[in-house]
C-alpha positions, 0 to 999 in steps of 0.5 A: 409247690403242688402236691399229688398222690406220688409225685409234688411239683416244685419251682425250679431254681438255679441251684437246679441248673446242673442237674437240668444240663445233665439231663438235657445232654441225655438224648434219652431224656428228650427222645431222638428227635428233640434234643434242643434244648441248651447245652452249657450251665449258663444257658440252662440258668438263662432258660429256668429265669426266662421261664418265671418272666414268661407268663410260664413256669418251670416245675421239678417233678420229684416223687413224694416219698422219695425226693427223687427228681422225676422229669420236668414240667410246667406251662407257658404262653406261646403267643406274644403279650400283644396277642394275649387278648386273642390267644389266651391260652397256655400250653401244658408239658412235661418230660419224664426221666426214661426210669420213671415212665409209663408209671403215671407220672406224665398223667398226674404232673398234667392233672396238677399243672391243669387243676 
């Protein structure tokens, strides 16, 4: 887990999977241009597996006094293993549930995820 001022970051688990698909079948969580991500529990299952086998990780963001689940975030490799000696770098994300935005919370997820 990581912890910051507001929020901490936890693992995702399968147990998450459910609120994950809701989530993902909310056009206003993703914004109306990126909403491609999958669309049956066991596809998300699929995606937070794949994501600990790539070189990435998938985070709840949750609000530390609260518990509330915030959004997503995490980071990944983009270029294939064979590449990693060339390109060896990782990309930083994050998706914050429309409630929660403009309140730092994208900005303290990507300080954590870098630190």
């Amino acid at each position: 887990m990581l912890i910051g001022e507001r929020i901490s970051l936890r693992v995702a688990t399968k147990s998450d999977a459910e609120m994950l698909l809701g989530w993902y079948n909310i056009p206003e969580y993703w914004g109306d241009f990126y909403n491609v991500w999958p669309t049956s529990i066991e596809a998300v299952e699929e995606r937070i597996r794949k994501w600990h086998e790539n070189e990435g990780n998938l985070y709840i963001i949750t609000d530390r006094a609260t518990s509330e689940p915030m959004g997503t975030g995490g980071y990944y490799s983009p270029h294939a293993a064979s590449y990693r000696t060339v390109f060896p770098d990782f990309e930083v994300w994050y998706h914050v549930r429309p409630q929660f935005r403009r309140q730092g919370v994208a900005s303290q997820t990507a300080r954590l995820l870098i630190n």
